[in-house]
LUMVEX-599017 format. One record per residue (C-alpha): x negated, y, z negated; residue in three letters. Coordinates in steps of 0.05 Angstrom, whole numbers, padded with zeros to 5 digits, always signed. Last residue first. Example, Ala and Ser with C-alpha at 12.3 -4.5 7.8 and 13.67 -1.06 7.14 Angstrom:
2
-00273-00021-00143SER -00246-00090-00156ALA 
END
This chain:
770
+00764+00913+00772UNK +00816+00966+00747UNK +00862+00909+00712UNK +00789+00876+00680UNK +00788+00932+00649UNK +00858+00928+00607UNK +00848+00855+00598UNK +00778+00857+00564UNK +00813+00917+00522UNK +00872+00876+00501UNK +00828+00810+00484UNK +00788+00853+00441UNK +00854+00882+00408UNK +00871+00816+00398UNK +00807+00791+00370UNK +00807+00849+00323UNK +00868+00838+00294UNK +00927+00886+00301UNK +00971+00842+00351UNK +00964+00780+00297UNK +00905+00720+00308UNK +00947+00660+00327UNK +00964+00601+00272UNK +00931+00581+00218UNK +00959+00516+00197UNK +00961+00510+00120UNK +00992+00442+00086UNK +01011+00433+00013UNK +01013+00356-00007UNK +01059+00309-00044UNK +01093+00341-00099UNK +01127+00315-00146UNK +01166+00350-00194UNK +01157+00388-00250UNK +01117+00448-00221UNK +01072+00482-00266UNK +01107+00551-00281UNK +01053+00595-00301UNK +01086+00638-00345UNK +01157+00611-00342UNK +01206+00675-00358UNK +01147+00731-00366UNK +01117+00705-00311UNK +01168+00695-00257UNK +01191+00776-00283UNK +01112+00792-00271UNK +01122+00757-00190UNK +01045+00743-00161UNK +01024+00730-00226UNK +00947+00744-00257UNK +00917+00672-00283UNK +00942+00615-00244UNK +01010+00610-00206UNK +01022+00528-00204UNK +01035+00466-00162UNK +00973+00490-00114UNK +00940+00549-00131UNK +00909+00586-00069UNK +00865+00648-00087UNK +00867+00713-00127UNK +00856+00775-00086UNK +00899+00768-00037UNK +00880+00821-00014UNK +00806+00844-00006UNK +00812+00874+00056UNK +00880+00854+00082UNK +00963+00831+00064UNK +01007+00841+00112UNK +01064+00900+00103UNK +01130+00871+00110UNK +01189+00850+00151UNK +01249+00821+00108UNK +01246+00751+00102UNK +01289+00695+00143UNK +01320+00642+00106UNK +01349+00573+00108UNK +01320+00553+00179UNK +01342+00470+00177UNK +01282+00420+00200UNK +01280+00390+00129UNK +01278+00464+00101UNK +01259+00521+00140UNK +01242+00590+00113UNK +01219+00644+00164UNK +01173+00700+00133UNK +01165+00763+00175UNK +01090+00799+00177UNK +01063+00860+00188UNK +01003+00896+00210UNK +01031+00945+00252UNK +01057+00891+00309UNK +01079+00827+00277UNK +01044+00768+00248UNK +01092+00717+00245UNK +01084+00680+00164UNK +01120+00606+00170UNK +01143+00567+00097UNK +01158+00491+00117UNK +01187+00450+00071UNK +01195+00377+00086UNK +01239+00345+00026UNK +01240+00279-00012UNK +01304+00284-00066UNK +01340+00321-00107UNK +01372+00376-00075UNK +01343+00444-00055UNK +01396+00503-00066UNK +01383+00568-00029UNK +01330+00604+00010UNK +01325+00667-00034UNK +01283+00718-00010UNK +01249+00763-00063UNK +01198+00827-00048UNK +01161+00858-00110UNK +01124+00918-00098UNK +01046+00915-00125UNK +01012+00909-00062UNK +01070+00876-00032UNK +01088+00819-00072UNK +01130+00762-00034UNK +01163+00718-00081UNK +01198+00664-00036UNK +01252+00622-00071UNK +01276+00551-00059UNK +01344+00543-00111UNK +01345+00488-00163UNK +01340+00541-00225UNK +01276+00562-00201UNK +01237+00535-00145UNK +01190+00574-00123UNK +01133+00602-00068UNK +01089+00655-00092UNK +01058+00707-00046UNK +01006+00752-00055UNK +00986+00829-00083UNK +00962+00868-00137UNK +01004+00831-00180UNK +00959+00760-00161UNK +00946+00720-00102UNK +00965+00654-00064UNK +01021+00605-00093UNK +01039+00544-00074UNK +01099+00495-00103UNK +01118+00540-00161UNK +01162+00512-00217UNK +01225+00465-00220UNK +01227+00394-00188UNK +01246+00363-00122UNK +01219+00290-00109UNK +01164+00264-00063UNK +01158+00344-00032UNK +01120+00356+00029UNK +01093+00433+00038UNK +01080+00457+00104UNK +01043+00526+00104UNK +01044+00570+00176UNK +01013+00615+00198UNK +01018+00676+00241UNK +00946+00729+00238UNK +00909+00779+00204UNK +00870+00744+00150UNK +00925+00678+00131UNK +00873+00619+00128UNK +00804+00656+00131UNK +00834+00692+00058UNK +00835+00633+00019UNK +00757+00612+00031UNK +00747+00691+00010UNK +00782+00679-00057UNK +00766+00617-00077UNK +00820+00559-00074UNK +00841+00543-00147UNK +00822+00471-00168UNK +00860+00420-00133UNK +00910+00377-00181UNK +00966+00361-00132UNK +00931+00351-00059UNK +00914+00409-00015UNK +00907+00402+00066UNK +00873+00448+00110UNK +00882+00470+00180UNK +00823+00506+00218UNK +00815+00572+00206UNK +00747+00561+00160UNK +00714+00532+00212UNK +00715+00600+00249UNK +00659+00611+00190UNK +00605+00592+00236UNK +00617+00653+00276UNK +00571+00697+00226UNK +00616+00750+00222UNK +00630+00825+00250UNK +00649+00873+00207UNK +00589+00919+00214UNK +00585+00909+00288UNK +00650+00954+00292UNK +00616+00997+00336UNK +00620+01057+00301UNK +00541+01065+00302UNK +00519+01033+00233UNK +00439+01039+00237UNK +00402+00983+00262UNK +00349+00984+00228UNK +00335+00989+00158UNK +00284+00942+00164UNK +00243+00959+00111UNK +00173+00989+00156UNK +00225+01011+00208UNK +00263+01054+00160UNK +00196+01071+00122UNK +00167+01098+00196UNK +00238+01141+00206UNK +00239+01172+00141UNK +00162+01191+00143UNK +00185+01230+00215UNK +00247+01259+00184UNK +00193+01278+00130UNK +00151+01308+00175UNK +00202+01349+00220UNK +00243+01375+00158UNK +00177+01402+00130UNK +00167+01439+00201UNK +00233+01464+00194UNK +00217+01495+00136UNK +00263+01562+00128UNK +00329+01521+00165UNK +00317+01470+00130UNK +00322+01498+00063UNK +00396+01478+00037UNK +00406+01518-00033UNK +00458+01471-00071UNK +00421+01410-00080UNK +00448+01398-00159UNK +00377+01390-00170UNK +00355+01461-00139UNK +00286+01478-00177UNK +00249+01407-00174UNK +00296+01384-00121UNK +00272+01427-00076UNK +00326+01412-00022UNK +00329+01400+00057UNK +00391+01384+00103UNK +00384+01341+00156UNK +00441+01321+00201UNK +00411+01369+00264UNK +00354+01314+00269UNK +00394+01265+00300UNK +00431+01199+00290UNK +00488+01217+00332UNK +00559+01222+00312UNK +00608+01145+00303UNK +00616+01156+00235UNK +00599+01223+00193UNK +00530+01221+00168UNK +00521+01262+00111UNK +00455+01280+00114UNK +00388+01278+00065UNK +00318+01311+00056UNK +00289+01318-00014UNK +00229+01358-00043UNK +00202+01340-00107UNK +00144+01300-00088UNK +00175+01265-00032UNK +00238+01246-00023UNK +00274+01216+00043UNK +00350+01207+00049UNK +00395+01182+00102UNK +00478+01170+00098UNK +00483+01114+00163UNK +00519+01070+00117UNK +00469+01079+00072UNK +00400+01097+00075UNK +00352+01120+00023UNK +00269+01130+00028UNK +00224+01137-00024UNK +00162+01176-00043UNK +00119+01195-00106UNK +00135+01143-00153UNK +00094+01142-00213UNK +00122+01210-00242UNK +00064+01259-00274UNK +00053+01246-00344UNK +00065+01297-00392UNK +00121+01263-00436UNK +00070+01208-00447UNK +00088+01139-00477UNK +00148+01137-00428UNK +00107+01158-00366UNK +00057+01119-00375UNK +00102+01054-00376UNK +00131+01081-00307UNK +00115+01017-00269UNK +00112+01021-00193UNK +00170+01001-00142UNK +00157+00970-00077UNK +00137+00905-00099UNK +00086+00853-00049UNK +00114+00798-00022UNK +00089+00733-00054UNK +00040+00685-00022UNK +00072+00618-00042UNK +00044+00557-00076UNK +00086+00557-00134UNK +00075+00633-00142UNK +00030+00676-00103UNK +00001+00745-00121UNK +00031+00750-00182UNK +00069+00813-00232UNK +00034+00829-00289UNK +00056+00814-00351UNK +00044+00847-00425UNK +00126+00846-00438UNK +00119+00932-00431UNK +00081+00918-00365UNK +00134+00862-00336UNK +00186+00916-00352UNK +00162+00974-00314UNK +00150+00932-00256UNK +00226+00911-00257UNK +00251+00975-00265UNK +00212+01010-00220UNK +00256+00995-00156UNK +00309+01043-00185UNK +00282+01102-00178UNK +00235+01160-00221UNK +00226+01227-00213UNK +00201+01250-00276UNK +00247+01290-00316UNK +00239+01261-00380UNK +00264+01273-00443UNK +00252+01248-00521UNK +00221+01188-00560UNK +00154+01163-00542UNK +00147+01107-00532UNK +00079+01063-00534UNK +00062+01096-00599UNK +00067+01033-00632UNK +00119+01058-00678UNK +00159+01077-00607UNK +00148+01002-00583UNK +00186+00972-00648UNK +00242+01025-00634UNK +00257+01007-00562UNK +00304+01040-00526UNK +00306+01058-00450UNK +00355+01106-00432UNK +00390+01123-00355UNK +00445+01164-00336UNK +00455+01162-00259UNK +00437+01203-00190UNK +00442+01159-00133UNK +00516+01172-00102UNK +00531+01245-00131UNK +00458+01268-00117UNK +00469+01261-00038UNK +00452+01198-00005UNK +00523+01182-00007UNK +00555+01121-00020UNK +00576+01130-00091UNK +00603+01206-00083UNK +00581+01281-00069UNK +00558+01331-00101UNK +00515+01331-00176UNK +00527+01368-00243UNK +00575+01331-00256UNK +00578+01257-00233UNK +00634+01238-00271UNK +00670+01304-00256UNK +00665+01285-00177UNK +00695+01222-00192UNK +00750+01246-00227UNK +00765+01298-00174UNK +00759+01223-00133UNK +00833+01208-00160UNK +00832+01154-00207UNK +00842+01081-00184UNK +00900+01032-00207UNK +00919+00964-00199UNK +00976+00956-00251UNK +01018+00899-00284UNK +00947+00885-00322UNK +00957+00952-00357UNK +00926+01016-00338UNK +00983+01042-00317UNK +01041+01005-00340UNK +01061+01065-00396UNK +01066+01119-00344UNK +01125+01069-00299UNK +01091+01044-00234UNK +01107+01068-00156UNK +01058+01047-00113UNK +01001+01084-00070UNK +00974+01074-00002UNK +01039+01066+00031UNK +01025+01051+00109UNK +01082+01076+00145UNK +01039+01107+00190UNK +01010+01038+00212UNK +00936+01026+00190UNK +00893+01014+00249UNK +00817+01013+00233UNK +00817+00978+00174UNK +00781+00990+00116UNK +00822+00964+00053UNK +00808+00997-00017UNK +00883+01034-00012UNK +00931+00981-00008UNK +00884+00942-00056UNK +00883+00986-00121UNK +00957+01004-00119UNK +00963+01052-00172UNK +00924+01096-00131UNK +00889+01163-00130UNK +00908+01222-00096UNK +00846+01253-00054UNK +00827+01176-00052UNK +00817+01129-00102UNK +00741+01108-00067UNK +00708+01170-00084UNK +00666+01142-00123UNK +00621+01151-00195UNK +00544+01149-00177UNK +00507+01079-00173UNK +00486+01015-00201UNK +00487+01055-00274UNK +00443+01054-00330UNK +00423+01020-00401UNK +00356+00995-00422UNK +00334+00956-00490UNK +00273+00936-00505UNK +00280+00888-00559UNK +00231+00877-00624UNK +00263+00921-00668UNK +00337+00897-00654UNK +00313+00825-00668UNK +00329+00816-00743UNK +00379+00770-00734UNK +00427+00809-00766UNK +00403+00878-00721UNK +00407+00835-00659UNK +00486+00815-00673UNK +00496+00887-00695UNK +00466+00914-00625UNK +00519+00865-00587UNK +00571+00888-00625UNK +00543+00963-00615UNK +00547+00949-00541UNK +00619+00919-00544UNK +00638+00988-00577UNK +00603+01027-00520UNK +00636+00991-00461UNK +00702+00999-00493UNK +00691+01077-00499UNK +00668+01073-00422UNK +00730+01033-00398UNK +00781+01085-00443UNK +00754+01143-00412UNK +00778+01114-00353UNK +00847+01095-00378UNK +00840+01165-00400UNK +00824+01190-00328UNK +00884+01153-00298UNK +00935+01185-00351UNK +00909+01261-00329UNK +00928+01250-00257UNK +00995+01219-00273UNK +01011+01283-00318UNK +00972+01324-00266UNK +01006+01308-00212UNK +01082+01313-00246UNK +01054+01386-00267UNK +01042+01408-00192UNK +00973+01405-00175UNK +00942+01472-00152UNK +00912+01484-00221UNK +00869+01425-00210UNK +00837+01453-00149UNK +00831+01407-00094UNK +00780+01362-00080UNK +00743+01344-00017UNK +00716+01276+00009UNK +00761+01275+00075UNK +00723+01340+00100UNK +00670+01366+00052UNK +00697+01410+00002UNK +00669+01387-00061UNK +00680+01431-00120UNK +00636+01490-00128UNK +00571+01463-00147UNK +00534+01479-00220UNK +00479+01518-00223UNK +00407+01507-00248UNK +00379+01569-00274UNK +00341+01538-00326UNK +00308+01465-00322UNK +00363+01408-00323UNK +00370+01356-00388UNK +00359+01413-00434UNK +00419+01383-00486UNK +00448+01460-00483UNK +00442+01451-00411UNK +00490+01391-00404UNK +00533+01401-00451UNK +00541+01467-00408UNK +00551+01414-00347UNK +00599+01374-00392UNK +00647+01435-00409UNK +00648+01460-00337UNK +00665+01390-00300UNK +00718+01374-00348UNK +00755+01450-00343UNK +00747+01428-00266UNK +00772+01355-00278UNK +00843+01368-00308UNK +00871+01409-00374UNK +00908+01347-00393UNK +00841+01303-00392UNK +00847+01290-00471UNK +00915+01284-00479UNK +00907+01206-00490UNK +00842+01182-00500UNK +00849+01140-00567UNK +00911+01109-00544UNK +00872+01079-00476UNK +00830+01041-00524UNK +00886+01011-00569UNK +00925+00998-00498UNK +00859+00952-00475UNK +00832+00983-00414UNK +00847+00973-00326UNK +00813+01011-00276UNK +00808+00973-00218UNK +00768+00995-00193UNK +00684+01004-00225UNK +00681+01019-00299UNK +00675+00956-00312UNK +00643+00897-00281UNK +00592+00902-00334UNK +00531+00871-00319UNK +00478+00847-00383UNK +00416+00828-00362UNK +00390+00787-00421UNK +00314+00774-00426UNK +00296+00726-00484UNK +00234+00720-00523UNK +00218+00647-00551UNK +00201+00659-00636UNK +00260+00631-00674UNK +00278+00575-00640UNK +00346+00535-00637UNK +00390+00572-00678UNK +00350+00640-00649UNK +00375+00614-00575UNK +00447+00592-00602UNK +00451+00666-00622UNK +00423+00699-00566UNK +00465+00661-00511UNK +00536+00671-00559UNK +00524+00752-00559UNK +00529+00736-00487UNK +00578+00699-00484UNK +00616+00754-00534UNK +00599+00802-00481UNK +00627+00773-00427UNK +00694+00768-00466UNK +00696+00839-00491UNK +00686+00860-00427UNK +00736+00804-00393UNK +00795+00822-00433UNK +00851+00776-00471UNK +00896+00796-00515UNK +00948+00754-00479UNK +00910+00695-00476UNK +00890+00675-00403UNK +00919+00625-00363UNK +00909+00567-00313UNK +00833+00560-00310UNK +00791+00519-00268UNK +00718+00553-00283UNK +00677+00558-00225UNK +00610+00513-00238UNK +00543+00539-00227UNK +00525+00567-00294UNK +00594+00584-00313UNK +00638+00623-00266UNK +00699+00659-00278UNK +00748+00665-00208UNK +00804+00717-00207UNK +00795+00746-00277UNK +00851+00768-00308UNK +00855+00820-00363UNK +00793+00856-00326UNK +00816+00836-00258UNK +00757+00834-00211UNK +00708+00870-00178UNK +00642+00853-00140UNK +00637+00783-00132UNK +00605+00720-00173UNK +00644+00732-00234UNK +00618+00722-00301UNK +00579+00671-00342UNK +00502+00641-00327UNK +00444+00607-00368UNK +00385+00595-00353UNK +00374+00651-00296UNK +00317+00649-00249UNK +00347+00663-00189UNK +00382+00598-00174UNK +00417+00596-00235UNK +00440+00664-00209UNK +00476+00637-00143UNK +00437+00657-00091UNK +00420+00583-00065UNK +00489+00552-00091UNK +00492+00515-00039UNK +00569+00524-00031UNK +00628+00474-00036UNK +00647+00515-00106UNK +00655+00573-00065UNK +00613+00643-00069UNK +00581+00634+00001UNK +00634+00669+00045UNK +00633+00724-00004UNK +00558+00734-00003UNK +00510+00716-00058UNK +00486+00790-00091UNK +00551+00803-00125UNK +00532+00782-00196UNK +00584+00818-00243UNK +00592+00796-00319UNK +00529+00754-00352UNK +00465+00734-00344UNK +00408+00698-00392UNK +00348+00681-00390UNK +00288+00644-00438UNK +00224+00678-00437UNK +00167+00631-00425UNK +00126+00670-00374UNK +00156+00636-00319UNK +00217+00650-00344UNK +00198+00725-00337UNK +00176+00722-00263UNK +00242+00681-00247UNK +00286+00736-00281UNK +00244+00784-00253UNK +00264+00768-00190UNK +00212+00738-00140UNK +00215+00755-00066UNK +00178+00697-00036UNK +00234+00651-00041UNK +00281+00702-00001UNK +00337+00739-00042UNK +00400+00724+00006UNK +00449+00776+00034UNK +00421+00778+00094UNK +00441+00852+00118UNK +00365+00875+00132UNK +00356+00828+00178UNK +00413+00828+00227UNK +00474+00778+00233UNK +00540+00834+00214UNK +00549+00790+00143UNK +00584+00833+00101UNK +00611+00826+00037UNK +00544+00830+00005UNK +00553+00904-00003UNK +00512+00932+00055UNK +00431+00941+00073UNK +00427+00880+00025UNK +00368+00835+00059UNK +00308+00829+00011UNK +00277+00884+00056UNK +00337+00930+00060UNK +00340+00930-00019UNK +00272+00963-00035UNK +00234+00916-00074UNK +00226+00910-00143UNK +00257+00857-00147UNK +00327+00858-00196UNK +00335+00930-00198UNK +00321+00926-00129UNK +00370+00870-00111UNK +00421+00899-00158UNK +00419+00972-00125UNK +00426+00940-00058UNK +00493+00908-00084UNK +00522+00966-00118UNK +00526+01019-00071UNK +00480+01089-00073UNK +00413+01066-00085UNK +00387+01089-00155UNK +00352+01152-00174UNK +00332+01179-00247UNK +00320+01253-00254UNK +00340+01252-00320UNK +00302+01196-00356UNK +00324+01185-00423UNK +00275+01160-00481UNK +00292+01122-00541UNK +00304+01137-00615UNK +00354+01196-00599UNK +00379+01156-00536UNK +00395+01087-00572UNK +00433+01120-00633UNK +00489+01164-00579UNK +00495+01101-00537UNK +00516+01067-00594UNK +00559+01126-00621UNK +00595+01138-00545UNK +00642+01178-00559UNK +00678+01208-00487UNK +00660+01283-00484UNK +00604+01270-00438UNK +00537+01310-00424UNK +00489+01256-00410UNK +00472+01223-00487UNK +00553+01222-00494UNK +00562+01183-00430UNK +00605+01194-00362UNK +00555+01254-00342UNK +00509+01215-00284UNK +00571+01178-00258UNK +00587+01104-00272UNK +00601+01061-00217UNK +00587+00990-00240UNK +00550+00987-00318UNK +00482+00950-00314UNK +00454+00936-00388UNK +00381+00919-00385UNK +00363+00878-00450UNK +00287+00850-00457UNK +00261+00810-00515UNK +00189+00834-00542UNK +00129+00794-00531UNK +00086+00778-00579UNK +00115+00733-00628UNK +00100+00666-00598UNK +00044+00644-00544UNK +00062+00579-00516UNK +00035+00522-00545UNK -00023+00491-00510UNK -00008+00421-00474UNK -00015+00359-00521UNK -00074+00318-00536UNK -00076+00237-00565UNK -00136+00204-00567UNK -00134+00130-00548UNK -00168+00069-00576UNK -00119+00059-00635UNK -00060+00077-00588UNK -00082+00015-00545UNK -00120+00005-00479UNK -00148+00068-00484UNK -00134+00143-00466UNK -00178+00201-00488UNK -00143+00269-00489UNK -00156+00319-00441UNK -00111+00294-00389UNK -00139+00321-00319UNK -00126+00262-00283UNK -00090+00204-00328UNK -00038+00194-00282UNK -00084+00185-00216UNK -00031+00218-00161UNK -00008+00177-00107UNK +00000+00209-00036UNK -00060+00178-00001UNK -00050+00109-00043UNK -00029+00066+00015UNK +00000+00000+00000UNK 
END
């Protein structure tokens, strides 16, 4: 037998080894070193602006936050990328985001470099880096770096964060989610199958008491190993929903609207010295389609509603606070608060995503389609005290987004300050005795690719060449460890590019170049606008025109880093953004689901109904009560019942309840057959046909897109958030009692306003003048 692969067991053993134990000598590998390096917490909150915290200017208490700033250090001219998924990867790297492939949120997949969605194996994360060094690790809340078409429980699991150098794992893979309802939890590398939450249930306080759970069965187990817990809220980003106790404690407090807000957190602001003298604060935004109008312009009934959405709001970031100072306590009693590093900041800037109006209909107004009908109804109607609840969906209006990001213009998304300017502080009292913090402010430039170098140098790490046999990329981002033991220290990080969704940036040594690319215009130099940052943070005093020869050379630098980190290609109003890998077509063919299948995931769901006629056959053994399929949740889906021995369809239309009634269904074997016909504006028209018979024909509705439904298939059951409340509050989940054979989907023809049709349109309308 050949021997060319077999490895002598006894090579390199340092012990003796003998034909017995008495003629051996035992050895065993070194310990690893204990007591040195300090744990690491980096607490990631989605969407908050630069003033939404106590230490940055807010009004909202934040006591934790407050304690962790005056014995830590907060960096004011911090910079982040402007969407959550780059920011993660280079948060998470150290690399700028277009080279580990997340150009876009990673619910895209357009088939270019920089939008791969997938960490290569010679981009290390810290996680990996840190395990390696014998820290155990731990993540929990949002992921959202594994794309939405990978985030099923048939995946590989290659981005998943066990993958990425996590131990242990809880949260939700994607980038929003219910807060009283999750739509798919996640354990290590399993999806949870859950029917129902407790009432008092919410997913803040529930991420953090896993995580509170990590450290403490850690310390149970040893008492020395460091840990590094990255900690990612899915809160405060949409939709905005907050324990009634929280929302109570807010309530009046935004009556007098988001100017008054903007004014009395900007002179916080000053007084606190975070900007130098004779910065000003913006006039509102004005841009086209991102403006906001003046609160005193709102009728009363506006601001009533207007006001309630901000303290729901309010009401995420005071929640976000108390589970910190549980989390704080839990270190303190073990006596590990000392000896933890502790850093909390944003993804991004606050958004502009609610609209000029807000929403209370999360989904209707987060979709980005093309061709939305006139009657298209952005908004629903919900009584004051459901807003905020789980029966709501709700967004503020961006004037709220703007105030969150006082002093700064501009939105999450934009290169401008709004989208990459965020609160940052670093805490760690055991380093500040040993003089290597030094308590106070610092308005260094600074981004969000130095996190992760910044941290290996405070553990005593440095970052490899190669690992397990693999040359490494090298890090984009440089450590600012000199800069928080010296408050004179120039900033580490000299230059960075930005782009966006076609929004471009460059910095360089205080001065800052950026656009606001509107869709579909040229790429050219007359976007640019130019800013001394260093005198002008809130970028109010546009210098291109007086240095157009600076304009030139960092236009010029942008364009060399863009190639360098494969920005390109740039978003052109193609449509290439939403195209998808074609592989996925396999995903429309027809699927059957037995009794007893876990939840279908979300995206998995959506390829079987996405802009086109269907149909779903469902074959009954013996008629029962309860829900035979159901697909979504209150802010939208469809829920198909038998209650009180009658068929029912419950058809919830972004948040307004539609019910046909298809009449009695004896006992007995039955062929159901429920059939959606896309029709022209993006609607559909339910047929109901029992055992061959048409029983009932729905009224025409709105079809559900974007990220609706958001929940996925449930078969024999409505999991977690209802699609019909009243259903809910009479059955809760209503498990079917009969039996039920098998549900059925046969996607049928994509609908007049999908892509492919109007691609199939087009090809037909030139091929008429051929």
């Amino acid at each position: 037998m050949s021997s060319a692969t077999r490895r002598d067991p006894y090579e390199g053993f340092p012990g003796h080894v003998g034909r017995t134990f008495a003629d051996s000598e035992p050895a065993w590998p070194a310990p690893a070193p204990t007591g040195k390096a300090p744990n690491i917490v980096v607490v990631l909150v989605d969407d908050m602006g630069y003033s939404d915290i106590g230490p940055f200017g807010s009004e909202i208490p934040t006591p934790v936050l407050d304690r962790l700033a005056h014995g830590g250090v907060r960096l004011t001219n911090y910079h982040t990328m402007p969407l959550c998924s780059p920011a993660r990867a280079a948060l998470l790297t150290g690399l700028n985001p277009h080279r580990v492939g997340y150009a876009m949120v990673a619910n895209s997949d357009p088939g270019f470099p920089g939008y791969g969605m997938q960490i290569a194996d010679d981009i290390p994360t810290l996680a990996e880096l840190l395990r390696d060094a014998g820290y155990a690790t731990y993540a929990v809340g949002k992921w959202h770096l594994v794309r939405d078409s990978a985030s099923n429980a048939a995946d590989d699991r290659a981005g998943w964060p066990l993958q990425k150098g996590f131990d242990q794992y809880y949260g939700v893979l994607e980038g929003l989610t219910s807060l009283f309802h999750p739509h798919q939890l996640v354990r290590d590398n399993s999806p949870l199958d859950i029917d129902e939450f407790p009432d008092d249930y919410y997913y803040t306080d529930d991420i953090t008491d896993q995580a509170i759970a990590m450290v403490k069965s850690l310390r149970a187990h040893d008492q020395d190993k460091p840990f590094f817990l990255y900690l990612a809220h899915n809160a405060v980003h949409g939709p905005l929903q907050a324990k009634a106790e929280d929302i109570d404690r807010h309530r009046g407090r935004y009556d007098d609207g988001w100017d008054a807000l903007r004014e009395r957190r900007f002179a916080a602001q000053k007084a606190a010295g975070l900007f130098p003298p004779g910065t000003r604060l913006p006039a509102r935004n004005s841009e086209a389609g991102l403006d906001v109008p003046a609160w005193e312009s709102l009728t009363e009934e506006r601001r009533r509603l207007y006001a309630r959405y901000m303290d729901v709001y309010a009401a995420l970031v005071d929640n976000i606070d108390q589970n910190l100072g549980r989390l704080t306590d839990t270190l303190d009693a073990l006596g590990e608060l000392d000896h933890t590093i502790i850093v909390f900041t944003s993804d991004n800037g606050g958004t502009g995503e609610g609209g000029a109006e807000g929403t209370r209909s999360y989904f209707s107004r987060f979709v980005h389609h093309p061709g939305l009908p006139d009657d298209w109804a952005p908004d629903v109607d919900r009584a004051p005290e459901l807003i905020g609840g789980p029966r709501s969906l709700v967004h503020y209006p961006r004037g709220w987004g703007m105030a969150s990001n006082t002093p700064f213009r501009l939105y999450k998304g934009h290169t401008y300050a709004g989208g990459v300017r965020v609160p940052f502080l670093l805490s760690w009292p055991g380093g500040a005795r040993e003089g290597r913090l030094a308590p106070g402010l610092r308005p260094q430039y600074q981004y969000v690719t130095d996190i992760a170098p910044t941290l290996l140098e405070l553990a005593g790490l440095r970052r490899p060449d190669t690992r397990r046999g693999r040359t490494l990329q090298e890090p984009d981002g440089t450590s600012f460890a000199p800069v928080l033991s010296d408050a004179a220290h120039d900033s580490t990080h000299h230059e960075q590019y930005c782009e966006m969704s076609g929004n471009r940036s460059h910095y360089r040594d205080g001065h800052k170049l950026v656009t606001l690319h509107r869709p579909g215009t040229p790429y050219d130099d007359s976007e640019w606008a130019l800013y001394d940052i260093r005198t002008d943070p809130t970028e109010i005093h546009d210098l291109a025109a007086e240095r157009p020869d600076l304009v030139k050379e960092l236009s010029a630098a942008w364009e060399e880093a863009a190639w360098r980190n494969g920005v390109f290609p740039l978003p052109d109003g193609s449509g290439a953004l939403a195209r998808r890998n074609p592989a996925e077509r396999r995903l429309a063919r027809p699927l059957t689901l037995l009794p007893g299948t876990p939840e279908l995931e979300r995206y998995r769901s959506s390829r079987l109904i996405s802009l086109r006629s269907f149909d779903i056959e469902v074959l009954l053994d013996e008629t029962g009560e309860g829900v035979l399929v159901s697909h979504g949740d209150q802010g939208g889906g469809y829920s198909l019942y038998v209650e009180d021995g009658r068929l029912r369809l419950a058809y919830n239309e972004y948040g307004v309840l539609h019910e046909t009634d298809a009449g009695l269904l004896a006992t007995g074997p039955h062929h159901v057959l429920l059939s959606a016909t896309a029709e022209e504006g993006l609607r559909w028209r339910f047929t109901l046909i029992v055992d061959g018979t048409e029983r009932a024909v729905s009224d025409s509705v709105h079809q559900l897109i974007g990220m609706a439904p958001f929940q996925g298939i449930s078969i024999g059951v409505d999991r977690k958030s209802p699609v019909s409340w009243p259903v809910y509050e009479r059955h809760r989940t209503f498990r079917f009692t009969g039996r039920l054979r098998s549900v059925t989907y046969r996607p049928g023809p994509p609908g007049p306003d999908s892509p492919e049709a109007v691609a199939t349109a087009l090809r037909e309308a030139a091929s008429a003048f051929e």
